[in-house]
VOGU-3710 file (C-alpha; in Angstrom, 3 decimals, decimal comma):
1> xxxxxxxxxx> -12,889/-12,295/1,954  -11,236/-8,955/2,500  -10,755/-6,840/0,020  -7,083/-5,163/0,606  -7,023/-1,589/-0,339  -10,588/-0,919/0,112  -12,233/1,818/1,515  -15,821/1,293/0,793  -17,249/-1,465/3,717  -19,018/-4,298/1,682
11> xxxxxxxxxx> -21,617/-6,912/3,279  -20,571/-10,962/3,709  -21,158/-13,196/0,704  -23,650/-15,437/2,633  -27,443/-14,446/3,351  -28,662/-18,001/2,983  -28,566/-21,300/0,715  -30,615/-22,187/-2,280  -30,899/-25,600/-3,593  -31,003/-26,167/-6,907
21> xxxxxxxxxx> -33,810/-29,137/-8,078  -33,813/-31,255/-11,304  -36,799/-29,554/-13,191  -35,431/-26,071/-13,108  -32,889/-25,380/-15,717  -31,115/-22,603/-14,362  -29,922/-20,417/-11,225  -31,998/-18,067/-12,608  -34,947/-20,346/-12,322  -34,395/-21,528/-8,962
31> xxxxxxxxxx> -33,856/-18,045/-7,234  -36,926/-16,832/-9,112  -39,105/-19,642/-7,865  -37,724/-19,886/-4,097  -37,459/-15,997/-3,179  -38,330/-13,673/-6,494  -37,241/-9,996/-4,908  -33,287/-11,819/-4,799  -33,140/-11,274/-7,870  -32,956/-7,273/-7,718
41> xxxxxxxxxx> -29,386/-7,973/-5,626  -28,085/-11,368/-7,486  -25,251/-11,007/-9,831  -24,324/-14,960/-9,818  -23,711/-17,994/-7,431  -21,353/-19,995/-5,941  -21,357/-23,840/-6,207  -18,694/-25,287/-3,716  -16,255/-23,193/-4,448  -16,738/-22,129/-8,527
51> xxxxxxxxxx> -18,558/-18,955/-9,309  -21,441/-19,022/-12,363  -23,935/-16,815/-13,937  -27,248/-17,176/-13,252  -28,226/-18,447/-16,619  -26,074/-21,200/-15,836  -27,923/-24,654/-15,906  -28,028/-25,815/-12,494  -27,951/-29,576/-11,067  -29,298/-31,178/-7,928
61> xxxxxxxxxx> -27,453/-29,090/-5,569  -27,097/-26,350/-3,129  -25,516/-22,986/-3,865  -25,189/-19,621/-2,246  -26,260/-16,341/-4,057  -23,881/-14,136/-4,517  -25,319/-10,121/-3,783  -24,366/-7,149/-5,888  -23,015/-5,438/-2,305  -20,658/-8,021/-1,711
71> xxxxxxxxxx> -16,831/-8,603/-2,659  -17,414/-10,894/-4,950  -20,352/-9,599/-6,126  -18,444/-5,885/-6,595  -15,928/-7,567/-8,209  -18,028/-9,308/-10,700  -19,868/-5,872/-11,513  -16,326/-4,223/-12,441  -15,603/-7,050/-14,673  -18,741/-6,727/-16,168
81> xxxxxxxxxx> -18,035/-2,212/-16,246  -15,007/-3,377/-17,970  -16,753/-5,351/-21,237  -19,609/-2,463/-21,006  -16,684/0,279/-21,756  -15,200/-1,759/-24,189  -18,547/-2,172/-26,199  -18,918/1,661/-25,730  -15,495/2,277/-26,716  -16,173/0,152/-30,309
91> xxxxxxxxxx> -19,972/1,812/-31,100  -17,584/4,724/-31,041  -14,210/4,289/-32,403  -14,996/1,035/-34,444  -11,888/0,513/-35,810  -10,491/0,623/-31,952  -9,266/-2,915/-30,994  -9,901/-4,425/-27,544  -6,713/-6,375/-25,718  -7,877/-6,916/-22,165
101> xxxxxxxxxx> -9,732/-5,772/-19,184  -9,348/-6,938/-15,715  -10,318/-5,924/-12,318  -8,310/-4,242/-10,051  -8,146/-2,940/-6,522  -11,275/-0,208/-6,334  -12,005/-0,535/-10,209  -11,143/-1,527/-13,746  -9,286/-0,991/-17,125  -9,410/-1,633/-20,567
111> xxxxxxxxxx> -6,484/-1,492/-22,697  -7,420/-0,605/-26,331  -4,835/-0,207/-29,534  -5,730/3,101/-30,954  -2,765/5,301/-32,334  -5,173/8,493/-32,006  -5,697/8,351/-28,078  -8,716/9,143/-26,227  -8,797/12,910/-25,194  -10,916/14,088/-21,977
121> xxxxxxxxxx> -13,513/14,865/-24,452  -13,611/11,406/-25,587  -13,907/9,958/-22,313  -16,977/12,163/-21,488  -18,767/10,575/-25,041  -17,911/7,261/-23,547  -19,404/7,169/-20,516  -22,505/8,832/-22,353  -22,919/5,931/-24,341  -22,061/3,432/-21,443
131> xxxxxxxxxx> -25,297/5,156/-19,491  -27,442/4,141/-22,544  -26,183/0,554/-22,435  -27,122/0,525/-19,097  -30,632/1,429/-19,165  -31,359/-0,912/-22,022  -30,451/-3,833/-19,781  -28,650/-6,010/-22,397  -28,240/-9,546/-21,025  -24,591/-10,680/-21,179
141> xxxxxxxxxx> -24,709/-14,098/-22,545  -22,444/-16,465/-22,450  -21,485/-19,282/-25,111  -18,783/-21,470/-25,700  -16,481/-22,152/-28,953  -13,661/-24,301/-30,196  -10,093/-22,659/-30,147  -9,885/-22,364/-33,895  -13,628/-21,318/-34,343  -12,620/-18,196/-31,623
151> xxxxxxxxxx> -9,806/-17,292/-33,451  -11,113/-16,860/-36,312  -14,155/-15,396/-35,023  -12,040/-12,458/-33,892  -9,944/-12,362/-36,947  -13,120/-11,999/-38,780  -13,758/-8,797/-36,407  -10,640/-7,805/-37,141  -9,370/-7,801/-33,010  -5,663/-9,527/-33,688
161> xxxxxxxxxx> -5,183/-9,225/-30,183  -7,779/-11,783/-29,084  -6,800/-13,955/-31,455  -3,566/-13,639/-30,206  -4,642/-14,353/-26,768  -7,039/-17,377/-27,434  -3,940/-18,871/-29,638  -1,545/-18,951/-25,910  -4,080/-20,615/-24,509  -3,684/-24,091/-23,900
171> xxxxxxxxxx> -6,270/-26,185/-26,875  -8,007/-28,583/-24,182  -9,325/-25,785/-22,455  -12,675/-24,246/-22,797  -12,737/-21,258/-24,360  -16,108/-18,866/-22,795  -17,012/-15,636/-24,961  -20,063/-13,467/-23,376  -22,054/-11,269/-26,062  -24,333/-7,989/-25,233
181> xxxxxxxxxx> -25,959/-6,558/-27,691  -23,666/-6,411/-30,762  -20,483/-6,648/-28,910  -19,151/-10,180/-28,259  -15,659/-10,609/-25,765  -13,626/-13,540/-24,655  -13,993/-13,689/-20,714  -14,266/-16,762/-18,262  -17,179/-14,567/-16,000  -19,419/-14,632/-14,347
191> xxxxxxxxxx> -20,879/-11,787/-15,351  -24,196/-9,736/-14,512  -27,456/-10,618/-15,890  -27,932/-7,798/-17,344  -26,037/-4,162/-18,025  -28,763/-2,701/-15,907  -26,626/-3,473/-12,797  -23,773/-1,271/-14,305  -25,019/2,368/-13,295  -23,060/3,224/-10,374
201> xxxxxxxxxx> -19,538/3,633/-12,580  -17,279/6,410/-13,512  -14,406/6,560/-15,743  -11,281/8,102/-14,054  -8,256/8,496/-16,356  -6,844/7,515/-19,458  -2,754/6,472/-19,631  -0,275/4,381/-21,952  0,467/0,690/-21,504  2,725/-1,623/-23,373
211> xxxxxxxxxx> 0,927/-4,385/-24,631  1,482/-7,835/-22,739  3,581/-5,088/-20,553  6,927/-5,539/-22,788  8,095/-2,080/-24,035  9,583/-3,587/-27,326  5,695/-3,780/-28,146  2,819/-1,085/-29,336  1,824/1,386/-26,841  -1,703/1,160/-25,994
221> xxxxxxxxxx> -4,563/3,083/-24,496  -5,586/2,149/-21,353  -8,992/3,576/-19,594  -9,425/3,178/-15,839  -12,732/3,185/-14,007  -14,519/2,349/-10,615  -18,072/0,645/-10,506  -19,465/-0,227/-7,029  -23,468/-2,024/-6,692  -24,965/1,469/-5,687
231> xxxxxxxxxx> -24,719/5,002/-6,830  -24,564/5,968/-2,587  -21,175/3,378/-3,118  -19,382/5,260/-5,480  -20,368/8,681/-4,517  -18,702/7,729/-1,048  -15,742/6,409/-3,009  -15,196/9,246/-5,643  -15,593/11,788/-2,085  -12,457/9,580/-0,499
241> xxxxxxxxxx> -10,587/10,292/-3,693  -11,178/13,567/-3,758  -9,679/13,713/-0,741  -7,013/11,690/-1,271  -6,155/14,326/-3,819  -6,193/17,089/-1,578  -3,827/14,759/1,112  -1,063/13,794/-1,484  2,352/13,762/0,075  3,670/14,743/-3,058
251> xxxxxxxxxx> 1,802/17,992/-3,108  2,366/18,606/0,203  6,101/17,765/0,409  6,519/20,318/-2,154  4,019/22,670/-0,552  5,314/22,336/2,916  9,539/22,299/1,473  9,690/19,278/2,592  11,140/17,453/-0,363  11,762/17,064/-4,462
261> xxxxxxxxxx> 12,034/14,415/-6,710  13,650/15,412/-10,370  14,627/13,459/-12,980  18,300/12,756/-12,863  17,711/10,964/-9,956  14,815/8,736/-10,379  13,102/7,478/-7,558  15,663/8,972/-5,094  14,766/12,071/-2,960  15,965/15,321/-2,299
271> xxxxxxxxxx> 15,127/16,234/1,200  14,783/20,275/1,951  15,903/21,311/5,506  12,004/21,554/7,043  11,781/17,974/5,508  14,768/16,314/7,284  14,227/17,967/10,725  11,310/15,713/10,417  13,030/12,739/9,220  15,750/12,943/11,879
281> xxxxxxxxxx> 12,891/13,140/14,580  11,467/10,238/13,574  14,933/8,537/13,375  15,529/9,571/16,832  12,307/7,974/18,137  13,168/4,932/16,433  16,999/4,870/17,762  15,304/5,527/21,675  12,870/2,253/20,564  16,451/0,501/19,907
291> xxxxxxxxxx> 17,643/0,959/23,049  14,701/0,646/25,185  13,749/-2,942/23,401  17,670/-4,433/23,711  19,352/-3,417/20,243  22,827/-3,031/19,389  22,610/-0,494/16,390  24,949/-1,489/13,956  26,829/-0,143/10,325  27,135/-2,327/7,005
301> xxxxxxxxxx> 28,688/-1,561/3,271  26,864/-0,175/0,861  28,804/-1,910/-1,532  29,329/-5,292/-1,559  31,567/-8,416/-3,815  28,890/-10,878/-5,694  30,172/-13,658/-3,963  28,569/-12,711/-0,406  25,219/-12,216/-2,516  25,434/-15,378/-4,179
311> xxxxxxxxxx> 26,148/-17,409/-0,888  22,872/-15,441/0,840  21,021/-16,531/-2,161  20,522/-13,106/-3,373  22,438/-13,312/-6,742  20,000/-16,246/-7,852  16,705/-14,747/-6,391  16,883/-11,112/-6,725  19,941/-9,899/-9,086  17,450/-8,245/-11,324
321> xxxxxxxxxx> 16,556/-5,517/-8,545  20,516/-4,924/-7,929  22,093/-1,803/-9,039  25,433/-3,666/-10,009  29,019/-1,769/-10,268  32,644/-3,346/-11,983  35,975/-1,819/-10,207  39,252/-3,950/-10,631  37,890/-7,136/-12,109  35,140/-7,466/-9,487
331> xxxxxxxxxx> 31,390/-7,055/-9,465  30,016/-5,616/-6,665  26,427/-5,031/-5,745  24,706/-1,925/-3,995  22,646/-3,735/-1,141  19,235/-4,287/-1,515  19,014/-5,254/2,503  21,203/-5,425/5,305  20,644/-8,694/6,155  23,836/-10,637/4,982
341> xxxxxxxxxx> 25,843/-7,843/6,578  24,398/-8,380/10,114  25,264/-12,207/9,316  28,783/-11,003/8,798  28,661/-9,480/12,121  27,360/-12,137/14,461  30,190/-14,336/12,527  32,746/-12,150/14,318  33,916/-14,301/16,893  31,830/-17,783/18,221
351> xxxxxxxxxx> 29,110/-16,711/20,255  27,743/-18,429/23,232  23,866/-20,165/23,877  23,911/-17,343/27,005  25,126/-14,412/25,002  21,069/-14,866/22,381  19,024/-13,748/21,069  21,563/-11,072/19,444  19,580/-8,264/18,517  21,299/-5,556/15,962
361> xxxxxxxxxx> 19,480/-2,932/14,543  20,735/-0,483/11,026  18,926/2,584/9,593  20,210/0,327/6,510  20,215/2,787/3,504  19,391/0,696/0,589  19,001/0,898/-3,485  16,477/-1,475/-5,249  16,198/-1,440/-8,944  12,234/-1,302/-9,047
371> xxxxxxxxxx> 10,649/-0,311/-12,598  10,464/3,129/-13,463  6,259/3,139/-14,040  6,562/1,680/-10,051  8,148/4,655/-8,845  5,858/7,120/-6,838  7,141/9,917/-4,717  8,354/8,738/-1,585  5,887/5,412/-1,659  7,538/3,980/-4,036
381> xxxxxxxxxx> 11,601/4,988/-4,237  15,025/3,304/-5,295  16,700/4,745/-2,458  15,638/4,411/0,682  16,424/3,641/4,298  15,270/0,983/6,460  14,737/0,733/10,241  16,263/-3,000/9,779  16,580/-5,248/12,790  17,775/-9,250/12,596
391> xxxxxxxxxx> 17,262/-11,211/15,760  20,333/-14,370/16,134  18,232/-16,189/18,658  17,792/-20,129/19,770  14,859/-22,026/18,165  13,339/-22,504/21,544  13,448/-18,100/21,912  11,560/-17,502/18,282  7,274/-17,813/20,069  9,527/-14,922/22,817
401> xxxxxxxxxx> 11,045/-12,782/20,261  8,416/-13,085/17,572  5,441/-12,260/20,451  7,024/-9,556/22,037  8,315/-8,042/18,859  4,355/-7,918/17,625  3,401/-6,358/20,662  6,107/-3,458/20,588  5,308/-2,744/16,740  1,638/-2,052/17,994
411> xxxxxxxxxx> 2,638/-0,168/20,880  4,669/2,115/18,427  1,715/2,596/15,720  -0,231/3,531/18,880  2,143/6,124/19,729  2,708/7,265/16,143  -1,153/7,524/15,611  -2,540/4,468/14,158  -4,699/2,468/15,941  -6,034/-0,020/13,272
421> xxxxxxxxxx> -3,155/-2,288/12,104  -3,979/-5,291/9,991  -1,598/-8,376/10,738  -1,309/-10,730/7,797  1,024/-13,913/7,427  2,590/-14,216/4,267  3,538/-17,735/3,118  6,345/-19,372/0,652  6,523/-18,397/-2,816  6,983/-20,469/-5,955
431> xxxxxxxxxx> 10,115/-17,882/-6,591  12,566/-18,980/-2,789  15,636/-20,624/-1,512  14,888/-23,351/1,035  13,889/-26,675/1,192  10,429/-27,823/1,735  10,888/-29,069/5,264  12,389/-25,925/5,954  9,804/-23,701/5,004  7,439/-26,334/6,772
441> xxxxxxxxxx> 9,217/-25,587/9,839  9,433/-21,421/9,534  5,608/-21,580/8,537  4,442/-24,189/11,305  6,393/-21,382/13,979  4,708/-18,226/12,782  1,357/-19,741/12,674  1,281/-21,153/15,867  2,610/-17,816/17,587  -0,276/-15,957/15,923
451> xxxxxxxxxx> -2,695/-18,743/17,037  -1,781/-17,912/20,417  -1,945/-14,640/20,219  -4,827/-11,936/21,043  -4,521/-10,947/17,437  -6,794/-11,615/14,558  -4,840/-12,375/11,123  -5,492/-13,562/7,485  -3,140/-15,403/5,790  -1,735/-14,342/2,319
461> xxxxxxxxxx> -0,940/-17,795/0,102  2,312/-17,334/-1,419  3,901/-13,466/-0,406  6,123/-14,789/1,772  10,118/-13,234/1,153  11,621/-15,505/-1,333  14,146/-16,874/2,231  11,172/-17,385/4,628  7,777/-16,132/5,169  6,669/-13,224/7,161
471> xxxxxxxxxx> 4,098/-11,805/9,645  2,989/-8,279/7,994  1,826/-5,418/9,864  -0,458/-3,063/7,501  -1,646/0,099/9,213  -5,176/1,410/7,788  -5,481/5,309/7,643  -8,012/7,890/8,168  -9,710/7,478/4,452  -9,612/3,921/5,252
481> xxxxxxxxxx> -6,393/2,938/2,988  -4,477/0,321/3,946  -0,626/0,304/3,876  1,676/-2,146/4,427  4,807/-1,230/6,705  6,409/-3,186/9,215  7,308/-7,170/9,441  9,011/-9,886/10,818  10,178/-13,017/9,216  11,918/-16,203/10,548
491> xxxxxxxxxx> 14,545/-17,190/8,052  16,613/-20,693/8,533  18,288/-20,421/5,121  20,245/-17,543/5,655  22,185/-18,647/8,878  22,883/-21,945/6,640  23,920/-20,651/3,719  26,630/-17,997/5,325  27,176/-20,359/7,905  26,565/-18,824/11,200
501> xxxxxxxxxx> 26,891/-20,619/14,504  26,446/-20,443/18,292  28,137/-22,975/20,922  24,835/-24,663/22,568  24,479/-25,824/25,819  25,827/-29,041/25,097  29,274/-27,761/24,095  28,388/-28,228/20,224  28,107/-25,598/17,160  24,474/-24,671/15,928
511> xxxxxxxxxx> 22,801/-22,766/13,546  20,925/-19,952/14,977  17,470/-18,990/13,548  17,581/-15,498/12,655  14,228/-13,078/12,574  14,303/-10,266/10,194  12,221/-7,202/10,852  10,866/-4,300/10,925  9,015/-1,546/12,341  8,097/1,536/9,653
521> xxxxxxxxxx> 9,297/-0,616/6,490  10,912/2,251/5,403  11,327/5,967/6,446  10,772/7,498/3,251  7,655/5,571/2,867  6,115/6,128/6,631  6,904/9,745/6,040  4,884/10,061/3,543  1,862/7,585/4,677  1,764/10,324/7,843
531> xxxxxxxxxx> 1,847/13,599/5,692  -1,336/11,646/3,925  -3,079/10,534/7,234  -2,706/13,860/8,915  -2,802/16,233/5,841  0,392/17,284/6,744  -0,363/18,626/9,806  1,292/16,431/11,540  2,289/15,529/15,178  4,117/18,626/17,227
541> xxxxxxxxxx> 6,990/16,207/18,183  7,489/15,731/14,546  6,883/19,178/12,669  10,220/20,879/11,685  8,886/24,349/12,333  7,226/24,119/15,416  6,217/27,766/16,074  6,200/31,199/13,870  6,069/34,307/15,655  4,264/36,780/13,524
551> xxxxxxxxxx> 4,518/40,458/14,567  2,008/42,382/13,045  4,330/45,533/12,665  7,778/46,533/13,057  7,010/48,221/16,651  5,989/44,383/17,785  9,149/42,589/16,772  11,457/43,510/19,502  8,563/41,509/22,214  8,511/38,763/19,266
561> xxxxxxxxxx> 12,199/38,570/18,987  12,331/38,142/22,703  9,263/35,527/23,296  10,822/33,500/20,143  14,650/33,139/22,193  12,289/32,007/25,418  10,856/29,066/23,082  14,198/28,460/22,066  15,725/27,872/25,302  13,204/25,820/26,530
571> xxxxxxxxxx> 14,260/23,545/23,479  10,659/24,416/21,015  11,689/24,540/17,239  10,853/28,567/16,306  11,452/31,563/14,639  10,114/34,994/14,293  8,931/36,074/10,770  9,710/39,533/10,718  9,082/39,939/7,400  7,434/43,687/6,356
581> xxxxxxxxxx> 4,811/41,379/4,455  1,081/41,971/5,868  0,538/39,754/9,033  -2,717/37,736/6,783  -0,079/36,941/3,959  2,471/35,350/6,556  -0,482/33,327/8,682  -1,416/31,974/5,152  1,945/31,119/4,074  2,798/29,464/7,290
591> xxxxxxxxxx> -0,617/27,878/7,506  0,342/25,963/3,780  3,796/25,032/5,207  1,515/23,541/8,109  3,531/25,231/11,001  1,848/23,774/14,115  1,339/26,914/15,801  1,353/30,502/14,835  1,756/33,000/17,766  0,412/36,478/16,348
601> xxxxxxxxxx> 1,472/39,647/18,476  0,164/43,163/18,226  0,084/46,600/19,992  -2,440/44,449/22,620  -0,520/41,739/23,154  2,539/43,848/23,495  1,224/45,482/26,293  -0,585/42,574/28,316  2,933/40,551/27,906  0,538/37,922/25,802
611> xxxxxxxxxx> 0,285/36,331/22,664  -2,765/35,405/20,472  -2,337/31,411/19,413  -3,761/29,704/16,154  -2,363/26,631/15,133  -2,148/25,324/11,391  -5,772/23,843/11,262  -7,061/27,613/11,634  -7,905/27,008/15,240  -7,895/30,321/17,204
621> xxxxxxxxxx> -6,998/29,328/20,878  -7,046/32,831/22,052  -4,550/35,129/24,204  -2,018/33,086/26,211  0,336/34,354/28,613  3,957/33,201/27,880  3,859/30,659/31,716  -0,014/29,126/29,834  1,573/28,808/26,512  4,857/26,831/27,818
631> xxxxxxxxxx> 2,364/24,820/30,014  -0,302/23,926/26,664  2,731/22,994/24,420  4,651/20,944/27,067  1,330/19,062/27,311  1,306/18,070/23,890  1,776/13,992/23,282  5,375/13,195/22,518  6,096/9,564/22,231  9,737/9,773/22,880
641> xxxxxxx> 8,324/10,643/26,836  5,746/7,996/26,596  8,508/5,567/25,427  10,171/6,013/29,122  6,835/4,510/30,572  6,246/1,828/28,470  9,317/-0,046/27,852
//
């Protein structure tokens, strides 16, 4: 099992089989008699492929003991964090009522209805009491009732909102409640043995959550935590956040003037002049990728008649995430993605079996309606832009185009500065447009490519696009965060549905297969995953304000002046800042804006024809002569040189 999102390294499940015999009762028993000191790291087992608590009673079979320092055994001690906060939560605020609790990536939450809200003060007394749960090692034990007896056992306790869940819950199924102490929740487990496994938590925030996650219903409180199996766990974890903190784009776009977000325009982004020097770079490594990999770079509508959405299958699948407009009678859509536009451009005029694959390539600006409590800086946007390809290529071309599109997505992480990338294929979803055999066919193709590939790859049950599934490329960053970017996906529907053809060799029409993809995902989204990886300082190529000359006094800003025009010519992004503000101030400023490289010049530089270099990491490389300094920042990597020997 991986666990996506995870930055902590946990050990395999499987350190050996137990098997269970008659005359013991329980897993409990079994582990205790075969190898006692297990039971320090055992949280529960695994039977085939079900998951029980130790005090299970166990039959004549084998099992496997599942660890505390696992996955699953992490992810059983989170569950059990979560019922140990909500029986702290109750010994304090008794008239509190518990909803739900689940696990999540890195942690937990607990949603509670209480109109008064938890302050920080509050959370502080929590996690006090949760400590003294844990030392007293309550046992979580589990028991089973009848629908109607759990109902009204939590009516009795006055908690509506179990009662309210156990009632959706279909009657023949069995309904498990797990009690420690005095506190008593409905959970299917497993659990821990005992609350004694629980120390190595720590609450993290509080926010507000709609109950059931409709907004027509109460707003409740919702506590978030962490729990890991060892105190050396989360103290690793809680250091990563930290400096996750420290490495947030949003900070830093504002820091560095890269960027804004405001509220009139939700989930859209104002980019500052510094910002989109940046962007533009990147677009013009991306546009040199184009060309160098066989890409006609194409334009689309914005704005597009229902009708065209409807045939792609759109309308049906995905009209909720449309913005929508009304002119003259018609609705039109805003597009989501490009790809029924490049369909309406391979349609132009019959194409020939020798003219494929067809590869076009947009920096498709697109709008997607996603959910306001979604949106998050330039992760997580409305607007954004897409480096969007679609290949029109025979079905005997998709193992060439898919293969040698996989290897040129690495090659381009590689250059951008990610060498871990995590490929993943993502397979049909219960929500798509397609028939069976069809999605048969586009699965069967991917896999087999993969298969035959030097690449290692998990497979993700069900994420596929709701027209075909996908190979995903997730790129993992220096606090070991993984973050899902670039794809490719084979699609047969699409060419069906808006009827594109090709003359084969045989003289007759056929349906091409067409291969959507993409490298960064999107740039507003890669932008910011490489202002977190590099804590903004990021790659010379790429920084907007390559050099700041800094004279130290007016009588040094005639040599700066001139130096700053020779950097110029030679085609370096820089500018002299000869402001009459002390020469510390200006190094600090630019050092926050993360200029790469900060060329300071006094009365000694002036007269050696030198300049002292520091760059934006506080690195002092000394006095340079201007023939060194060309030489040094010439030498600097710069993919869009690299590109020329690669492709």
């Amino acid at each position: 099992m991986v666990v996506v999102g995870g930055s902590i390294p946990l050990v395999p499940i499987n350190k050996g089989t137990m098997h269970c015999e008659v005359k013991l009762k329980t897993f409990y028993d079994v582990i205790k008699t075969q190898d006692k000191s297990r039971l320090k790291s055992a949280v529960a087992v695994r039977v085939a492929d079900k998951e029980f608590d130790l005090s299970r009673e166990c039959h004549d079979e084998n099992f496997e003991i599942i660890d505390a320092d696992t996955p699953q055994g992490v992810e059983i001690i989170r569950h059990s964090a979560a019922h140990l906060l909500a029986m702290a939560v109750k010994q304090l605020f008794p008239k509190a009522q518990v909803t739900i609790g689940p696990v999540i990536d890195d942690g937990f939450y607990y949603d509670f209805s209480w109109s008064d809200g938890f302050s920080p003060q509050d959370i502080d007394k929590i996690e006090q009491v949760m400590r003294r749960l844990v030392k007293k090692r309550l046992p979580l034990q589990r028991f089973v009732l009848p629908q109607e007896e759990a109902v009204q056992f939590f009516r009795d306790d006055n908690e509506h909102y179990k009662a309210e869940i156990i009632e959706d819950i279909p009657k023949e199924e069995e309904l498990s409640l797990y009690k420690q102490g005095d506190f008593t929740d409905l959970c299917r487990g497993p659990h821990v043995p005992h609350t004694g496994f629980l120390g190595a938590f720590k609450l993290t925030k509080v926010a507000g959550a709609y109950w059931r996650g409709d907004a027509q219903n109460e707003m409740l409180q919702r506590i978030y935590g962490t729990a890991w199996a060892t105190q050396e766990a989360l103290d690793k974890y809680l250091h990563l956040q930290e400096e996750a903190k420290k490495r947030d784009h949003r900070r830093l776009g504002k820091q560095m003037d890269w960027f804004h977000l405001q509220d009139e325009a939700p989930g859209m982004i104002f980019w500052h002049p510094r910002g989109w020097i940046a962007y533009n770079q990147l677009e013009q490594f991306i546009r040199k990728v184009y060309v160098k990999t066989g890409y006609q770079e194409i334009k689309t509508p914005q704005i597009i008649d229902r009708t065209l959405w409807e045939k792609s299958g759109h309308w049906d699948k995905y009209a909720e995430n449309m913005f929508t407009v009304e002119c003259e009678k018609r609705t039109y859509a805003i597009k989501p993605m490009s790809c029924p536009g490049h369909v309406q451009v391979f349609n132009q005029g019959l194409k020939s079996y020798k003219e494929l694959p067809v590869r076009y390539a947009e920096f498709g600006c697109c709008h997607r309606n996603e959910a306001s409590g979604t949106l998050h800086g330039v992760m997580r946007v409305r607007g954004f832009v897409q480096d969007d390809g679609h290949i029109f290529c025979a079905l005997d071309q998709i193992g060439q185009e898919v293969s040698a599109f996989i290897k040129q997505t690495y090659t381009i992480y590689n250059l951008l500065g990610f060498d871990e990338v995590i490929l993943r294929l993502s397979t049909r979803p219960e929500k798509r447009v397609g028939s069976d055999e069809v999605w048969d066919k586009s699965e069967s193709a991917l896999e087999a490519i993969l298969e035959n590939s030097e690449y290692d790859y998990e497979v993700l049950p069900g994420e596929g696009a709701f027209y075909g599934p996908k190979i995903e490329f997730s790129l993992k960053d220096c606090l070991g965060r993984i973050w899902q970017c670039g794809t490719i996906q084979v699609d047969f529907s699409m060419p069906e549905r808006l009827d594109a053809n090709f003359v084969n060799a045989a003289g007759e029409k056929e349906r091409p297969v067409m291969l959507h993809r993409a490298i960064l995902g999107t740039f507003e989204r890669f932008m910011g995953i490489m202002i977190e990886n590099t804590a903004g300082h990021m790659p010379f190529w790429l920084c907007p304000q390559q050099i700041a000359v800094l004279p130290i006094g007016g009588a040094h800003e005639a040599f700066c002046q001139e130096i700053t025009q020779q950097l110029k010519a030679l085609g370096f992004r820089a500018t002299c800042d000869a402001r009459s503000e002390k020469v510390n101030y200006k190094i600090r400023e630019h050092t926050l804006a993360r200029t790469s490289i900060m060329l300071i010049v006094g009365d000694q530089e002036v007269s050696s024809g030198t300049v002292n270099v520091r760059d934006s990491k506080m690195v002092q490389h000394g006095q340079m002569t201007m023939e060194a300094l060309t030489t040094w920042l010439k030498a600097k990597p710069d993919p869009n040189q690299e590109l020329e020997n690669i492709f």
